[in-house]
N, C-alpha and C positions, 0 to 999 in steps of 0.2 A: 750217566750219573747226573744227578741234580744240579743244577747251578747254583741253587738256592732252596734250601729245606728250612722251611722255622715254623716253629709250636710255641706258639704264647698263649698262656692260657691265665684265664681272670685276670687280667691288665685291665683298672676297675679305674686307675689317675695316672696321671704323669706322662708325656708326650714323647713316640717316635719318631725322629725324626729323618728326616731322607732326603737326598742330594741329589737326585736323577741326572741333572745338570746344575751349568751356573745357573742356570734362568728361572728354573725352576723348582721350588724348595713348598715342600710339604709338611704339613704334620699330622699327624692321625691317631686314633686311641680306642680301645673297642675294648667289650667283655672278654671276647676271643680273637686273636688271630693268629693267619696259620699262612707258612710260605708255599708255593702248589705251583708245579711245573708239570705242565700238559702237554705235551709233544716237542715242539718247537715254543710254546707260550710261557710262560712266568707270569703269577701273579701273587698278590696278598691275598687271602681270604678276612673279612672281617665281621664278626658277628656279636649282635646285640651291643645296645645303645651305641652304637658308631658317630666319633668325629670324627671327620674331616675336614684340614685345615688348610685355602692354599690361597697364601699372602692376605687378603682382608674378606676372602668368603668364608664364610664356615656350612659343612654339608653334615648334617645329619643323618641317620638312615637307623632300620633295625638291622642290615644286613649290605655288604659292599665287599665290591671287588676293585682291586688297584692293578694296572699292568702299567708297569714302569716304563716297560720300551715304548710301548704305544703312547704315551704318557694318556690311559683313558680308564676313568673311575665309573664304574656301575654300581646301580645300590636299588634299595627295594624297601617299599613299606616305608611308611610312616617319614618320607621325607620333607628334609625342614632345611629351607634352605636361605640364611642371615647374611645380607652382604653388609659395611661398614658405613652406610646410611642410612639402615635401620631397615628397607627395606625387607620383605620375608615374601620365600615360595613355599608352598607344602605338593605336596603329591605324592603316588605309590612307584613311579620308577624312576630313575634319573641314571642319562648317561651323558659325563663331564668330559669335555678334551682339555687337562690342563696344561696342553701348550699354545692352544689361541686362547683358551679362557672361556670357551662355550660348554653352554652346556642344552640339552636336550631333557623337560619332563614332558610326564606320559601320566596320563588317567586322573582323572579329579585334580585338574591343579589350582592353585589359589596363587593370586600374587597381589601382595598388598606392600602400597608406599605412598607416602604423603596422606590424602584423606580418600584414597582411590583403592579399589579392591578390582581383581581381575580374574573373572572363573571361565575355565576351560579345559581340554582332556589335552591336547598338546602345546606346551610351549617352549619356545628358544630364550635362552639368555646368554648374554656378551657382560660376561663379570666385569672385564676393563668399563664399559660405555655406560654400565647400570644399563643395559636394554633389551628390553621382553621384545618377541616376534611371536603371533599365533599367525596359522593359517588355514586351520580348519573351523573357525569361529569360536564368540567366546562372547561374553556377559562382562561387561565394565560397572561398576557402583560408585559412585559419587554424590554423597550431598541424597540427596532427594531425585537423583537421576540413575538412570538405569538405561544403558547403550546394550545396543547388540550390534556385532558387523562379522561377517567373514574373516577379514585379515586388518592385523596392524599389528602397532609396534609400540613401546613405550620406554622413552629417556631420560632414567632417573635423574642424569646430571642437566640435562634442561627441564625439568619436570613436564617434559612434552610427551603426550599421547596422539598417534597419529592412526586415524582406522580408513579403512576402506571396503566397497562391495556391501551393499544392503546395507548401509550403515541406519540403525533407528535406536531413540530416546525420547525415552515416557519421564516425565514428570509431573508435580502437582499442580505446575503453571499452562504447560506446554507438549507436544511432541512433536521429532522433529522424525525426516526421512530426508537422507543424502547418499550420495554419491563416494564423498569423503568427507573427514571429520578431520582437523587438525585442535587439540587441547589443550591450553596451559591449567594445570591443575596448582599453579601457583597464582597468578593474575586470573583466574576464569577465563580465560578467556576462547572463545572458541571461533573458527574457520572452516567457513564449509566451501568444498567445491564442486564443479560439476551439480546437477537438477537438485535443488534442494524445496522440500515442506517445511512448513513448521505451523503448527496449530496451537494456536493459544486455546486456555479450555473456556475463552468468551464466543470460541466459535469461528475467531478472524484466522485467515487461511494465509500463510504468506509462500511465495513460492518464488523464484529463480531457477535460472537454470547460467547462469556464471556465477554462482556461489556468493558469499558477501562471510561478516564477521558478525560477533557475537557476543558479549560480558555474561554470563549465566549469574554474575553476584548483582549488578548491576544493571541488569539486565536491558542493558541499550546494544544496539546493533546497527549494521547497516551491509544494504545488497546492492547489486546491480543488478540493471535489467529483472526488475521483480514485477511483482503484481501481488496484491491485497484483496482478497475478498471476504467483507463481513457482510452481515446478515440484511444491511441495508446497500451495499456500495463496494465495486469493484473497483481497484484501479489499478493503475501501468504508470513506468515511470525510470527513467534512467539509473535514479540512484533513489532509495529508497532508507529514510534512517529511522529506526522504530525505539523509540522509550517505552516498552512494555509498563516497567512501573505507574509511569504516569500516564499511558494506556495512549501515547501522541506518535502518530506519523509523519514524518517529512517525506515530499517527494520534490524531485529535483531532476529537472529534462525530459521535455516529452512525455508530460502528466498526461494523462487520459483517466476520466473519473464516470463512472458509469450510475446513477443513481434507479436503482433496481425499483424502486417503488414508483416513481417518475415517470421513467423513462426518459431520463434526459440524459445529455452527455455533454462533459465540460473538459476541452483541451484548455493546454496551459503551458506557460515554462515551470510554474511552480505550486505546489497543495501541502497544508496539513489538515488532519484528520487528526479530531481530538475526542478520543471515543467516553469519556467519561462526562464530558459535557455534549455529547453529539453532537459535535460542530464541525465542518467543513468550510477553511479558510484556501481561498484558490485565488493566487497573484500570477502577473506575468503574461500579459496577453492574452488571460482569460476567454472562450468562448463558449457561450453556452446553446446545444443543439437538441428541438423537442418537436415532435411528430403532433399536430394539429390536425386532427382531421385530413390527414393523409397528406398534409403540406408540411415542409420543415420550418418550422421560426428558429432563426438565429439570433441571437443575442451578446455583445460584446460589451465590456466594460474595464478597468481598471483593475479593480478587485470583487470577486465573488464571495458570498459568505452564505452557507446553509446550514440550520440546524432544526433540531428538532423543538418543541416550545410544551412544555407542560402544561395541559390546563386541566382545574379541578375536575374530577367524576368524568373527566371526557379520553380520547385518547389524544396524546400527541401531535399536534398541529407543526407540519412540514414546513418551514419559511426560507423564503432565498432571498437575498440581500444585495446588490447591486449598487457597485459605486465607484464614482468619476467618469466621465464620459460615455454614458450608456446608450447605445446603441441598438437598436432591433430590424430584422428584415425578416417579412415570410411576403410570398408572391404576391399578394392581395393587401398587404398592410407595413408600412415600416415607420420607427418612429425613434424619438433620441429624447432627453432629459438629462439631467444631473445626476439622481437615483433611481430605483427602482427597488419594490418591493415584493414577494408574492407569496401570498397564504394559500396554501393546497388543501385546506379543512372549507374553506368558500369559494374558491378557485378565481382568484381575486389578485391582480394586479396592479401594482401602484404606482405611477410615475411623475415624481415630482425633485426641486418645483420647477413650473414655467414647461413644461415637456411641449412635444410637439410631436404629431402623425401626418401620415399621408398614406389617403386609400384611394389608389385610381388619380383622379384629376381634384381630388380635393386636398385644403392643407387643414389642418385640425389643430386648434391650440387653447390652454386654460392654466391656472394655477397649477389645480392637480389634475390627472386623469386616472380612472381608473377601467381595467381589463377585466369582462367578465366571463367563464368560461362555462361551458355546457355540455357535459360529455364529451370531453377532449374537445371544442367545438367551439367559435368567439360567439359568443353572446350578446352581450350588452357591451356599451364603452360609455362611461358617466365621466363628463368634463364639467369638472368643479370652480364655479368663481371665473371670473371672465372667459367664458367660454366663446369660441370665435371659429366660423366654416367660413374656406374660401376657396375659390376658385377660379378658375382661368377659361374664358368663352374661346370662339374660333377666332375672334375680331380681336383678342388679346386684354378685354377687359374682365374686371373681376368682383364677380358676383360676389355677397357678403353677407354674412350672417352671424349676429352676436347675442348675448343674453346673459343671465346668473348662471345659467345653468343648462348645459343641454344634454339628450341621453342619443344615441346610435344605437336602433334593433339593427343585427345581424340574421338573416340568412343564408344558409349558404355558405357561410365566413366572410357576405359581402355587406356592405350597410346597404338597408333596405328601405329604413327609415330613420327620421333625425325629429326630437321632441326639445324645443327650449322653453326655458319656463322663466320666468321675469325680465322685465327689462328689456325685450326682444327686438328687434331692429336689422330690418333688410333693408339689402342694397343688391337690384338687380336688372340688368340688360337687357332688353327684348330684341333681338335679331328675326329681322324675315326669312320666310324659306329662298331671297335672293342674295341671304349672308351678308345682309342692310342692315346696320344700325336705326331701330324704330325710336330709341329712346329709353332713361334708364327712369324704374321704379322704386322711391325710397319711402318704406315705412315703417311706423313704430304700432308696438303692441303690447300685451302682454301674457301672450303666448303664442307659442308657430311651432306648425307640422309639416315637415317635408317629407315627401314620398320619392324613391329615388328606384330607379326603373334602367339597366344594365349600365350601372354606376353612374349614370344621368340625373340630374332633378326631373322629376314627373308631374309632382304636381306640390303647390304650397298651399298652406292653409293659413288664416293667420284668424286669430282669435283674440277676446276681451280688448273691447275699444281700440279697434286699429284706427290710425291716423296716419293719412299718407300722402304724398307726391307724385304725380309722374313726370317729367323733364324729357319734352322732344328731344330728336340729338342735335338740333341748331340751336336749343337751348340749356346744353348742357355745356355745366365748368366746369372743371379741373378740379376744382377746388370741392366740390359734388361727390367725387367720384370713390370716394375712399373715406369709408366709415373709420372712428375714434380706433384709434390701437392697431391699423390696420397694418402687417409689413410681408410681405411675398417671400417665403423662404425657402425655393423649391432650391436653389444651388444646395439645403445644406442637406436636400433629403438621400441619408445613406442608400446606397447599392450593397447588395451581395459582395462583390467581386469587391471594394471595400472595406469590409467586415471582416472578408476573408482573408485579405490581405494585411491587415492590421493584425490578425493572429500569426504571419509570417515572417512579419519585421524584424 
């Protein structure tokens, strides 16, 4: 015999209610419902517009089944399912346990709370925690964002979304591709871990693989262990903070900056990159490394600065910027100044003021100097305003050479020839092939050409009214010996292992 037999029929308002236990208190209300004992089973039958009520959920259904012992609610069609923060599930099946408070949809679900919508054919919710589980993947909407991932999870009472496995989000800014997602759909805020992308739609590529954070309103973030690649410029860098809005990068530890049109590369402790002005600010030990004709030139200074330079009807002129104690070495050439400047539209370097070189056994000094390049190749070297060669014989004295102005042809990347033009005035030692002092020759001009023959002087020239002296060596003084402005400065000429070092301090 039945345990329970009930026929309720058009029950259209007003609540049954049921006590299964203390813990658990129901209420419910249908078009029909009917009491049904199936062998050892018991349940309610309930059909059309069905509530379901238990403590702050409310279940919807066209049609449901209640079994009291099991304490477990099935239903079908058109399910709506309201917890008491507003949140809402819809779907075509649901089965509820309401003695832990779970529940299980199936097929087309939707689950919307706060400004977040979540489509998928399976999911879990923990009525108590407010907390969705999918884990045969699912569609997140947000805002102007659209998530896919295999598995997560969402809790309404921290308004936290957590996804995992293929996690990816298109936006009209951005797309990302992670590993995991962690979300505040209250603060924006987002967490990513494990190998992450994100593509701005200007094209800059950001990438990690130990994850970093995120503001989507705000859109500033910051990563570790990343690396940035936009259309001009790669970089690497320990901690990485990006302002999307104002379109600015920070890098912080172990900067490494790759300039893709260059080909240069600049270590660092520290860089921003500010893509709206295209600019490249690099502090911290700064080093800057470039492929010359198959020789490296390094370059060291206090602060580095690159940008782009707009000029009328032309394209874009590359300029790098150089400042406080500048520094340079490549094997054939090194040299140091205050600043440094360089335009990659002339291939023109500028080092000022007061700079100073050294190629071989020569010292090179003048106001300004400028680097002229030729095919990735030195070129010319034009020393502006007291322009001044010197160097050092075997008998320890030092030949001299000054003027307005003098120019260094390169071949080779070595100087071949040296051109002064006003003002010109030599000071030079003639040694016998018995490594004897003959005596030294001093004269003026107004202009001199030296020829320079495996980094040697080969031959001079002097031209327009020379006027001159020569001074046996029993007739030469001290006081002879050392042209106007003259001062030896080979202790301050940097080394490699230097430069190098000074990027390591």
């Amino acid at each position: 015999m039945a345990k329970w037999i009930y026929l309720w029929v058009g029950l259209a308002s007003g609540y049954a209610t049921v006590c299964a236990t203390e813990k658990i208190k129901i209420k419910y209300r249908a078009d029909q419902l009917e009491g049904v004992e199936k062998g050892e089973a018991t349940y309610k039958r309930l059909i059309g517009n069905v509530v379901f009520v238990h403590e702050d959920v409310t279940f919807k259904a066209d049609y449901a089944q209640y079994y009291d012992e099991q304490h477990r609610l099935e239903a079908h069609d058109n399910i709506v399912v309201t917890a008491e923060d507003g949140s809402t599930i819809t779907a075509k099946r649901l089965l509820y346990d309401t003695e832990r408070k779970i529940a299980r949809l199936d097929e087309e679900v939707v689950y919307q709370a706060d400004t977040m919508a979540c489509y998928t054919d399976q999911l879990y919710y923990a009525a108590d925690e407010k907390r969705i589980y999918f884990f045969e993947g699912a569609k997140v909407i947000e805002g102007d964002h659209v998530l896919t991932s295999t598995a997560g999870y969402y809790e309404g009472n921290q308004h936290l979304a957590v996804f995992y496995n293929q996690v990816a989000v298109n936006s009209t800014e951005y797309t990302v591709q992670c590993d995991t997602l962690r979300y505040n759909t209250t603060d924006k805020t987002a967490q990513f871990q494990g190998p992450t992308c994100i593509t701005h739609r200007s094209g800059d590529t950001l990438r990690t693989d130990a994850g970093g954070k995120y503001n989507t309103r705000t859109q500033m973030g910051a990563f570790r262990h990343a690396s940035l690649e936009t259309p001009d410029y790669w970089l690497t860098t320990d901690l990485l903070d990006a302002d999307q809005k104002k379109e600015i990068y920070t890098a912080t530890g172990n900067v490494k900056l790759v300039s893709k049109k260059h080909a240069s590369t600049i270590v660092s402790d520290y860089g921003q990159y500010m893509q709206k002005k295209n600019e490249v600010l690099v502090y911290g030990r700064p080093l800057m490394q470039r492929v010359i004709d198959g020789d490296t030139l390094y370059l060291a200074a206090d602060t580095l600065v690159m940008q782009e330079e707009a000029l009328p009807n032309q394209d874009a002129d590359a300029v790098v910027f150089a400042f406080g104690n500048v520094q340079m070495y490549k094997s054939d050439l090194q040299g140091k100044a205050d600043s440094m400047t360089y335009y990659h539209r002339d291939s023109t370097v500028h080092f000022h003021p007061n700079p100073i070189f050294w190629s071989y056994d020569n010292q090179i000094t003048a106001d300004t100097i400028r680097l002229v390049l030729q095919d990735e190749a030195l070129h010319k070297m034009y020393m502006d305003r007291n322009a001044f060669l010197s160097a050092q014989d075997t008998l320890g004295h030092f030949n001299q050479l000054k003027g307005n102005h003098m120019v260094a042809n390169f071949q080779a990347n070595t100087i071949a020839s040296i051109d002064i033009e006003g003002n010109g005035e030599s000071l030079y030692f003639f040694v016998d092939d018995s490594a004897r002092l003959v005596g030294m020759n001093h004269l003026r001009c107004g202009r001199i050409h030296l020829e320079i023959h495996k980094n040697k002087p080969s031959k001079i020239s002097f031209f327009t009214q020379p006027v001159g002296i020569f001074y046996p060596a029993h007739k030469m003084e001290a006081t002879h010996q050392e042209l106007p402005a003259f001062a030896w400065r080979m202790a301050e000429r940097p080394t490699l292992q230097e430069i190098l070092a000074r990027n390591r301090e």
